[in-house]
N, C-alpha and C positions, 0 to 999 in steps of 0.2 A: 504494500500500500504506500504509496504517493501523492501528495498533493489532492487528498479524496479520492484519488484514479486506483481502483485492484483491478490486476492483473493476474488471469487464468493461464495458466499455459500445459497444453497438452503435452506430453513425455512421452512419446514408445516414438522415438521415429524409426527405433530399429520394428515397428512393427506398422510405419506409418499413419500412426497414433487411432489405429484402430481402437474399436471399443468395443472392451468387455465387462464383465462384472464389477470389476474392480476399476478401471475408465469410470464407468458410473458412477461408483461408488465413491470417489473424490470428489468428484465435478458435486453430486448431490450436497455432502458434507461440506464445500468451501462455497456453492451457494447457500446453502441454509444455514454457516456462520456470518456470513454478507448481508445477506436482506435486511438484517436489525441492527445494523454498523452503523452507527449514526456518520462513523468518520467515513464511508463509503458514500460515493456521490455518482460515481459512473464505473464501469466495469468492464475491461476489456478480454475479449475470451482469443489468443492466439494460440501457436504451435508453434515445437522445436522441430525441425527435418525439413524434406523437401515435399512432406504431404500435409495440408493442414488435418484430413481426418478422412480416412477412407472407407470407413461404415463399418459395422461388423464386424469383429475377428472372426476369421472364418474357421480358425482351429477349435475357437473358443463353442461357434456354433455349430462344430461337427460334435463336439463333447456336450453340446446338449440334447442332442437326436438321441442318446441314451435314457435321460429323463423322464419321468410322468409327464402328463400331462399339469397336474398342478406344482411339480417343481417347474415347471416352465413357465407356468401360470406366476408365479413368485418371481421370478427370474426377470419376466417383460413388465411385469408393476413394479418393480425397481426400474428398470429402464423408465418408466411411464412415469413415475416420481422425478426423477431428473427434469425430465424436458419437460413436464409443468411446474415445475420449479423457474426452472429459465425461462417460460414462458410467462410466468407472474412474476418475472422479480420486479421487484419494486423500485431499483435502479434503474438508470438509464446506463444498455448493454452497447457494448459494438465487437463484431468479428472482426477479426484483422487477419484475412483468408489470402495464404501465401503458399501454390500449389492446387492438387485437388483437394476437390470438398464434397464428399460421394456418399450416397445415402444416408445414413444418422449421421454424418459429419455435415450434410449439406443440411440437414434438420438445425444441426448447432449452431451452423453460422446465418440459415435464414431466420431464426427464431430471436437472435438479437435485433434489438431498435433498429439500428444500421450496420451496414458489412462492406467492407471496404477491402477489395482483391486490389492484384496485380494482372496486369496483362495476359499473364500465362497458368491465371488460376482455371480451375474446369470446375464445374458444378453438375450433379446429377443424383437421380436414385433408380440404380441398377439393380435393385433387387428380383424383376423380374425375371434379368437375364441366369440370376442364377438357381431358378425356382423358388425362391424364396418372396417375402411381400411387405412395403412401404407400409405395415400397418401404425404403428405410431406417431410419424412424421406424416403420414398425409393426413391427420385431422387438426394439423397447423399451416397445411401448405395452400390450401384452395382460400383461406380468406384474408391469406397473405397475399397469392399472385393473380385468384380468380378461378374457378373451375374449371374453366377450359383449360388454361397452359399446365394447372395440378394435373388433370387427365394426362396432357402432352409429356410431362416428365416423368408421374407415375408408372403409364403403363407402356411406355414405349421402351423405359431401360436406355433414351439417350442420354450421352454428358452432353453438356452444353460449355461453349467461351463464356469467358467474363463479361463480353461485352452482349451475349446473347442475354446473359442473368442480369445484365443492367436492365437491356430493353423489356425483362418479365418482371421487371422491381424487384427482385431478390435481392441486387447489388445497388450498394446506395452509390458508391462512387470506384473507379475504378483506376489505381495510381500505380504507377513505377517501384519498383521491386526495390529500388537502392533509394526512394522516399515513403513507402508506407508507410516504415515506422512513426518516422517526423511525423507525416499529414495525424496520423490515426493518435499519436499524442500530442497535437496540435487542437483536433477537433473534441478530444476531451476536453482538456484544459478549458478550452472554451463555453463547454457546457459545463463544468463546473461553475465558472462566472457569471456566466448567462442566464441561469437557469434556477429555477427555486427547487429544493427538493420535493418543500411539499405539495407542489402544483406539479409535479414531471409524477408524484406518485396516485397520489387521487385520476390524473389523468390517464395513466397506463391502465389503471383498476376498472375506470370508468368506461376504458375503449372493449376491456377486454368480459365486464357484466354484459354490454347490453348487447355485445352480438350473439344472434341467432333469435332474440326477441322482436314481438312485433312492433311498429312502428309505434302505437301510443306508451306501449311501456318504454320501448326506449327513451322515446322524449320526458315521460314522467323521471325517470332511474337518471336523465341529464338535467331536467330544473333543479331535482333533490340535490345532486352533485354539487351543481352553481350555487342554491343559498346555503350546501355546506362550508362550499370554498369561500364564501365571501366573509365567515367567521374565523377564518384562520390567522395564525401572526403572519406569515407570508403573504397573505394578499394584505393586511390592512399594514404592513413594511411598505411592500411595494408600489402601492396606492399614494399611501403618503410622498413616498419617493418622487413620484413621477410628479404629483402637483405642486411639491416642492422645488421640482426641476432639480433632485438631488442623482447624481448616478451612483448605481446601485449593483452591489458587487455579494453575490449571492452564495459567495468562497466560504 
């Protein structure tokens, strides 16, 4: 931890930071001492190697073909725990996707706020080509990029370029290999400043209740939102701030 900015970093590159049990099993445990860090303000999730996350260990998934059914069952609701974990954190996340980023790995880094590759990162979920199936990442991917293109990477088992995953929104920006780093702790830093915690957190919460609701509850579930936020010390700071003509540094 830095300057409010934690930093995740994936470790197997001798395994191309596939994920297994124990992959999960960190990531869950360092988000869920994260989420109530008050000194946590944004959260960067990268990799050591030349893969950011290549999905699956496959050795790991041949050694569960042996299992019951409900040891497996235990097995994917830990997995299932993670990435709603990172999917509710309450921080503001960003990937910092250097390489490929291939099925739960492309889960991990589209499931941050924003994800920021290099030119020669690849994005995809190949699960079908190896009879196997995108079930837990694809009930975050269609209201990230739209059902059509979820279908298109789903079940087609293509990778996609970096600049392909710009044009489907997956990738927020896409920068040079020998400046990622800078940019991507640049544009922290900047949301640290910029930004209130507790208006980035009510408002992650609030994007992430009302989808799948119908229209009048969502707009009920967002006035409730607004006359909560309007009692908060961050908004009546920043309030003041502003009609004071005071600038306002949210560090």
């Amino acid at each position: 931890m830095e300057d409010r900015i934690a930093t995740l970093v994936l470790d197997r590159p001798e395994k191309r930071n596939a994920l297994d049990d124990r992959m999960a099993k960190f990531l869950f445990e360092h988000l869920n001492s994260l989420k109530d860090n008050a000194d946590c303000k944004v959260l960067v999730l990268k990799a050591h190697g030349e893969a950011f996350c290549a999905g699956a260990d496959l050795e790991y998934l041949q050694k569960l073909q042996s299992y019951s059914y409900e040891e497996n069952l235990a097995d994917s609701r830990a997995l299932m725990s993670m990435f709603r974990l990172l999917h509710n954190f309450p921080k503001l996340t960003i990937s910092q996707v250097e390489g490929p980023a291939l099925a739960g790995g492309c889960g991990l880094a589209g499931l941050c706020d924003f994800c920021f590759a290099t030119p020669a990162s690849k994005f995809g979920y190949t699960e079908v080509k190896i009879g196997f199936i995108p079930a837990i990442v694809s009930v975050f991917l269609g209201p990230k990029i739209g059902d059509n293109l979820a279908k298109r990477m789903l079940l087609t088992g293509d990778v996609f370029s970096a600049s392909q995953a710009l044009e489907m929104g997956l990738v927020t920006e896409i920068v040079e290999a020998g400046a990622i780093e800078a940019r991507v702790r640049g544009f922290a830093e900047n949301l640290v400043k910029s930004t209130s915690a507790q208006s980035v957190e009510l408002t992650k919460a609030l994007l992430s209740d009302i989808k799948g609701k119908p229209l009048d509850e969502q707009l009920d579930m967002a006035a409730k939102a607004n006359a909560m936020a309007r009692g908060t010390e961050d908004c009546k700071r920043g309030i003041s701030a502003f009609l004071n003509k005071e600038k306002i540094n949210w560090n």
